[in-house]
Wavefront OBJ file of the C-alpha trace (Angstrom):
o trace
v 0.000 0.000 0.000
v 1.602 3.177 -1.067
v 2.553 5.532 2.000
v 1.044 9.113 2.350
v -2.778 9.888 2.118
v -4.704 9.541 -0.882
v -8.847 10.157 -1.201
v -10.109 9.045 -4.424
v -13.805 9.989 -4.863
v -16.341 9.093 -8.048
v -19.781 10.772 -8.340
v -22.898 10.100 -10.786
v -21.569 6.551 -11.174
v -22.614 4.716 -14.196
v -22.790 0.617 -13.962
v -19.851 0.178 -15.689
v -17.793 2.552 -13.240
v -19.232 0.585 -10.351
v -17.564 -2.492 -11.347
v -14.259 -0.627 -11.590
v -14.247 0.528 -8.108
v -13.397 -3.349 -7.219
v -9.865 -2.626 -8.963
v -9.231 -0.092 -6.013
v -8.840 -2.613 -3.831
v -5.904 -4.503 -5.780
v -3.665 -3.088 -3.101
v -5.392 -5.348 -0.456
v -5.409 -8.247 -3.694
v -9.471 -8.738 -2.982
v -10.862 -9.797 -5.807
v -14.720 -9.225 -6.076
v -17.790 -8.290 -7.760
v -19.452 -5.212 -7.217
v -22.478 -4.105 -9.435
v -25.421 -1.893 -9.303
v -28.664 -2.957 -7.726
v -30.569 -1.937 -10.987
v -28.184 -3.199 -13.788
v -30.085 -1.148 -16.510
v -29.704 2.740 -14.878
v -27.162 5.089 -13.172
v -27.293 6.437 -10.223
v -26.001 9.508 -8.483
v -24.069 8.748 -5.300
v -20.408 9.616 -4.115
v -17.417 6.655 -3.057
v -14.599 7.753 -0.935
v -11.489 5.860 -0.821
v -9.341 7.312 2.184
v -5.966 5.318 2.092
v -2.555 6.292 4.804
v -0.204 3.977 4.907
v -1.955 0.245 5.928
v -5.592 2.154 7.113
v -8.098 1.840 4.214
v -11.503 2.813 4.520
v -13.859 3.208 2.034
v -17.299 4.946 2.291
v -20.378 5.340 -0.120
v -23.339 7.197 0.183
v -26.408 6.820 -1.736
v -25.673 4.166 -3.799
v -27.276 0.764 -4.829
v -24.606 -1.768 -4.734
v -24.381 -5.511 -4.354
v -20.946 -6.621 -2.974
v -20.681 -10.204 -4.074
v -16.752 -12.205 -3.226
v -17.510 -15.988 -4.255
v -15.259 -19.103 -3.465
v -13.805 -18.391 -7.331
v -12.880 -14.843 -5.843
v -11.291 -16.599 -2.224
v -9.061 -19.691 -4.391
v -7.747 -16.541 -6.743
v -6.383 -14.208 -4.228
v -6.375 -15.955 -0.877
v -6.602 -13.028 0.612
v -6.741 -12.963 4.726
v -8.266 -9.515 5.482
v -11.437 -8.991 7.587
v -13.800 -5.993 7.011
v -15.271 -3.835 9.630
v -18.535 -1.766 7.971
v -21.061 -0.001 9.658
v -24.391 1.799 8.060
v -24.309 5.412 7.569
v -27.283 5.461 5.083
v -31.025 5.606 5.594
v -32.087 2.065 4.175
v -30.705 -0.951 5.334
v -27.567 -3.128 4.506
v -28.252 -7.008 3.947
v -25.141 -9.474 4.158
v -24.523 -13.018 5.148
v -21.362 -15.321 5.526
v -21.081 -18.856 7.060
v -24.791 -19.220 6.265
v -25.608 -16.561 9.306
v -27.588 -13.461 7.809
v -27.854 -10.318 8.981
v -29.519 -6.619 8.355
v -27.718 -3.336 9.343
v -29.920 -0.781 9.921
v -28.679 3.075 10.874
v -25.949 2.641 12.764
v -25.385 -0.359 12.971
v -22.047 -2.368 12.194
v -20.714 -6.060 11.512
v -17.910 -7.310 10.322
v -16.749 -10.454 8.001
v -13.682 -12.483 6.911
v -12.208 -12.055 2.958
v -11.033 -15.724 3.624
v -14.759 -17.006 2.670
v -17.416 -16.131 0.285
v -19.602 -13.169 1.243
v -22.629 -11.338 -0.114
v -23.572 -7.767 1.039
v -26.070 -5.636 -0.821
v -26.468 -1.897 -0.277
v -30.159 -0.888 -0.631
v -30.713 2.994 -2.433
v -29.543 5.169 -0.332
v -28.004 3.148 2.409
v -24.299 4.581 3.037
v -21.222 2.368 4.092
v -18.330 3.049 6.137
v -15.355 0.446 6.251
v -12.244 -0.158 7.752
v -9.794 -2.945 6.224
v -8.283 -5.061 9.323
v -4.940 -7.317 9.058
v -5.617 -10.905 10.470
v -2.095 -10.317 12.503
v -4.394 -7.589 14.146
v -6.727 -10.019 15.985
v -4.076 -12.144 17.412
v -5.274 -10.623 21.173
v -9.169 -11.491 20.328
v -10.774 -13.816 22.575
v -12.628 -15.255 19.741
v -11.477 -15.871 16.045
v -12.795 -13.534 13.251
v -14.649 -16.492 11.494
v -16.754 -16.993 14.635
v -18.056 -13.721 15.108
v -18.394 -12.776 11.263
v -21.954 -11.925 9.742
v -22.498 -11.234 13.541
v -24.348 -7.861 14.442
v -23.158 -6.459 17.621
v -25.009 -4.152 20.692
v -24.608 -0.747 19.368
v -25.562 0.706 22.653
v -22.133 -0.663 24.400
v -19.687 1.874 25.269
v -17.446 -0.151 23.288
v -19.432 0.030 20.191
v -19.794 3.783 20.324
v -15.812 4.541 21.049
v -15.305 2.226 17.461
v -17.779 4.285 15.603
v -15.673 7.621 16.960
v -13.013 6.373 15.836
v -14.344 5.593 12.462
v -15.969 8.644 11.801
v -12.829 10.375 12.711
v -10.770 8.633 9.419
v -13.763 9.509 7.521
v -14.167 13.050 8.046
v -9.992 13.525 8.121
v -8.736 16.052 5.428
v -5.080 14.747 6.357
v -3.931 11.851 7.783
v -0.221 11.127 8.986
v 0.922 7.893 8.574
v 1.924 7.076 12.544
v -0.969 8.390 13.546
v -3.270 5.599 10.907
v -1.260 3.041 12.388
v -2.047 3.824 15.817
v -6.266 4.385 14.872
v -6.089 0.983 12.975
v -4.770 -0.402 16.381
v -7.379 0.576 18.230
v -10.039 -0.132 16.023
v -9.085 -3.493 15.561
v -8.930 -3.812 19.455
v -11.892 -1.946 19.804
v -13.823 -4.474 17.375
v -12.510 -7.504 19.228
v -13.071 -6.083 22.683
v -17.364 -5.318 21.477
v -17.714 -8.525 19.839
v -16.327 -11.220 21.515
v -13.620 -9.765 24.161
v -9.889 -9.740 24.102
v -7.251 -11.807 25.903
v -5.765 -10.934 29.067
v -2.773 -8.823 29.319
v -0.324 -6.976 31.232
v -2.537 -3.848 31.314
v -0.366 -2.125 33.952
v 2.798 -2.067 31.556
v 1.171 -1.369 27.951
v -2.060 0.637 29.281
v -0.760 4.038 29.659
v 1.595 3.974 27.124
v -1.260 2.950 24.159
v -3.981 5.195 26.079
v -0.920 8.485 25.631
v -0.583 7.185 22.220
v -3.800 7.245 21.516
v -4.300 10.389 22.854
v -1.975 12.695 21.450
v -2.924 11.422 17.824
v -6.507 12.435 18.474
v -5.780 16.065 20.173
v -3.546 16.322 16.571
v -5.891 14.954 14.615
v -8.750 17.741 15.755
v -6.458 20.827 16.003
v -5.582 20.176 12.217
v -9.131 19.392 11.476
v -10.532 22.862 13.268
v -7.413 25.028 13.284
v -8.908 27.654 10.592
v -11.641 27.738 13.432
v -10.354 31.727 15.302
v -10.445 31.250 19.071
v -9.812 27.431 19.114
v -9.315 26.443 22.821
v -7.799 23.362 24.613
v -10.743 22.837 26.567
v -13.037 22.896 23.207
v -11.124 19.784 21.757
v -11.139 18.288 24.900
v -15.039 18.062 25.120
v -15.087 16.877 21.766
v -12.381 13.963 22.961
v -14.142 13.543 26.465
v -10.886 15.012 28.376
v -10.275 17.336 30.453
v -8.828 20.960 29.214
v -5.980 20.158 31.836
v -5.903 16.619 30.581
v -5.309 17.913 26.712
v -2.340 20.347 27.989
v -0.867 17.433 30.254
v -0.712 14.962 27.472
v 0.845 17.884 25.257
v 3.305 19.294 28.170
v 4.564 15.382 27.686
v 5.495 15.525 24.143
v 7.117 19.248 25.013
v 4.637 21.002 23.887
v 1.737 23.595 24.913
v -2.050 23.299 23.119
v -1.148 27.185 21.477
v 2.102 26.213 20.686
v 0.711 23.177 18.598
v -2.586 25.204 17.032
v 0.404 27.538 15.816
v 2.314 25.396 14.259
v -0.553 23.585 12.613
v -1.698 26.731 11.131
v 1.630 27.868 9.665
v 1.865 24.383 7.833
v -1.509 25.184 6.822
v -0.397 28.416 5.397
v 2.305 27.249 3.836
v 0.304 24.888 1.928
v -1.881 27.523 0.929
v 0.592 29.788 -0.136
v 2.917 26.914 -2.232
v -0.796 26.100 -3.852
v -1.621 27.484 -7.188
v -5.345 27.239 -6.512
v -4.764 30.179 -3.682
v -2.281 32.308 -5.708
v -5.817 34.854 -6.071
v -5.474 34.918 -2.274
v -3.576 37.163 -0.084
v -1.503 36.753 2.348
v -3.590 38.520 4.790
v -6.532 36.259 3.440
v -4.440 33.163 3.557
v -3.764 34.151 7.860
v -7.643 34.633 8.587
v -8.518 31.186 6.586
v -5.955 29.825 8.684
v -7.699 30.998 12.154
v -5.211 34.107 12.918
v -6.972 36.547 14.285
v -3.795 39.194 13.847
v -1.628 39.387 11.097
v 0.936 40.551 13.049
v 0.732 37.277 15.126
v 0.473 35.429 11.958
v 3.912 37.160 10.953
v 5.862 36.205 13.868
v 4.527 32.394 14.255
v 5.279 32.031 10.279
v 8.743 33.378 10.985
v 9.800 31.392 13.848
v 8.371 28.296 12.551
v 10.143 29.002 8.674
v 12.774 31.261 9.613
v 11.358 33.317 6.858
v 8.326 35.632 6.143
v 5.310 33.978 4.403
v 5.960 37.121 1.150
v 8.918 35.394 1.060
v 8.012 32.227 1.114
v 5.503 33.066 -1.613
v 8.546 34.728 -3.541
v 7.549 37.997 -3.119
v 9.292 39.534 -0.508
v 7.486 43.302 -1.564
v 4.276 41.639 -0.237
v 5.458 42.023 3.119
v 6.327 46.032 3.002
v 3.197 46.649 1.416
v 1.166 44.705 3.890
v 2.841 45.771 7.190
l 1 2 3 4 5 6 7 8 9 10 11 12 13 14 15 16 17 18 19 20 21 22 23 24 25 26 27 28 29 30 31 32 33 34 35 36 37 38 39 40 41 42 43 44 45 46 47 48 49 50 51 52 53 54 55 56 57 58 59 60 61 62 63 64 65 66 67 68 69 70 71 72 73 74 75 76 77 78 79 80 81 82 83 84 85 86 87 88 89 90 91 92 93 94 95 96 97 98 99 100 101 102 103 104 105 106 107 108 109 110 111 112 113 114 115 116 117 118 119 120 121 122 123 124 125 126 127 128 129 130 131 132 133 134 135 136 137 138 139 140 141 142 143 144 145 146 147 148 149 150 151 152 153 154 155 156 157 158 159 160 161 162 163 164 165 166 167 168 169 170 171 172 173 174 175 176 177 178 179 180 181 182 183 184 185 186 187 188 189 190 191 192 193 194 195 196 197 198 199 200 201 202 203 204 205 206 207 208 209 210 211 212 213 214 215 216 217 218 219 220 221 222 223 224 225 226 227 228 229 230 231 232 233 234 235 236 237 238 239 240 241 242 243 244 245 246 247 248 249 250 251 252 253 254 255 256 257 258 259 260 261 262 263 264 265 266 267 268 269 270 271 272 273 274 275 276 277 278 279 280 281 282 283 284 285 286 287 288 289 290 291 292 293 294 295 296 297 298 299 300 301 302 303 304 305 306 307 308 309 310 311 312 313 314 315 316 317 318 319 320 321 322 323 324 325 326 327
């Protein structure tokens, strides 16, 4: 799978573009075959492909589609994967594997194994979320995959709704670092073995605070790039979106030496910079480019830019006479 993050994303889908999507997946080497409910019409509906590093998840909304992996599909690629999905749509998702059957309404989520056949159709209008899991990543599962595939869980756990946060987090990313998909597609596996059949014992005391710090700081990162461009962006407002503490968030921070305004500053100078390297903003200027980014001052905006690039952002742009004439 190729490092970095990549979104690939196909509207008004025609049949024959449906069946393509299946070649997306040639990184994971599932073979498969995908189709539209009604064979004889388009439809309009949108499929995301996030990809970082080994985290894939792909997500459609509003689309009729019939998943269909047969034993001819299993003997070609032997592929070992297992496939969390949960249903974002309206209408309801019907699948079955190991001759158990199951239907996913709102919310719900199941999960099955790539080593077997499997059918899964997507009603009109139904949305999908998934999350591609490594069969290394279940080793601490109480129960094997094959067991508790085709197998709707109790979306009212606690469990069930810190996977589904953690899901809807890789959706809704605009930027994903590598570590940080690693350490998500950790959790979520664990997460997924813990709500549907339990995990393992182990030394909790030693690997607990470590993987909960972990864990942590990826998410505070995560939402201070997703909401920096936000002006007044607080510690305590991502930590009510992460159910911490304000003094939590700056403790966890303090720990990888830094502070919460030290990190939403850096975060929107890299912003910036992208801005201002980017063609598509060259209409912008610079003072634009600092409010978009959440500074409230350009003056501020200045001096973080500087200290962070050891140059000015008219500079950076390669026109140091932008600078004079906007200070």
């Amino acid at each position: 799978m190729p490092e970095g993050f990549l979104r690939h994303v196909a509207r008004s889908t025609t049949p024959q573009q449906a069946r393509g999507l299946c070649a997306i997946s040639d990184g994971l080497r599932v073979r498969s075959h995908l189709d539209c409910i009604d064979p004889e019409t388009s439809f309009v509906g949108k499929v995301t492909i996030t990809l970082c590093g080994e985290l894939m998840a792909p997500h459609t909304e509003g689309v009729g589609l019939i998943y269909d992996r047969t034993r001819y599909h299993v003997a070609e690629d032997l592929a070992d994967s297992l496939f969390l999905h949960m249903n974002t749509g309206k209408n309801a998702i019907i699948g079955g594997q190991f001759d158990r059957t199951y239907t996913l309404g709102q919310g719900d989520a199941a999960l099955w194994v790539q080593n077997a056949p499997v059918r899964s159709v997507c009603l009109q209008d139904s949305g999908m979320l998934g999350i591609h899991l490594s069969r290394e990543s279940t080793a601490n599962w109480m129960r094997p995959p094959e067991d508790l595939a085709a197998v709707a869980g109790d979306r009212s756990s606690p469990v069930y709704k810190a996977l589904t946060a953690y899901m809807a987090l890789v959706r809704d990313s605009q930027t994903l670092d590598p570590d940080i998909a690693a350490v998500f597609k950790s959790h979520i596996s664990d997460l997924t073995g813990l709500w549907l059949g339990g995990l393992k014992p182990r030394d909790w005391v030693a690997e607990a605070p470590a993987s909960r710090h972990a864990a942590r700081v990826a998410a505070i990162r995560e939402l201070v790039a997703r909401f920096a461009g936000i002006a007044g962006l607080d510690a305590a407002q991502v930590g009510h979106r992460l159910g911490l503490s304000e003094r939590t968030v700056q403790h966890t921070l303090t720990q990888e030496g830094l502070t919460f305004s030290r990190l939403l500053a850096l975060t929107r100078v890299d912003k910036a910079v992208m801005m201002l390297g980017d063609p598509a903003h060259a209409r912008h200027t610079v003072t634009e480019i600092a409010f978009l980014c959440g500074f409230t001052e350009l003056s501020g905006f200045y001096r973080a830019f500087k200290q962070h690039r050891g140059e000015t952002p008219g500079a950076f742009r390669g026109d140091p006479g932008r600078d004079a004439r906007l200070t």
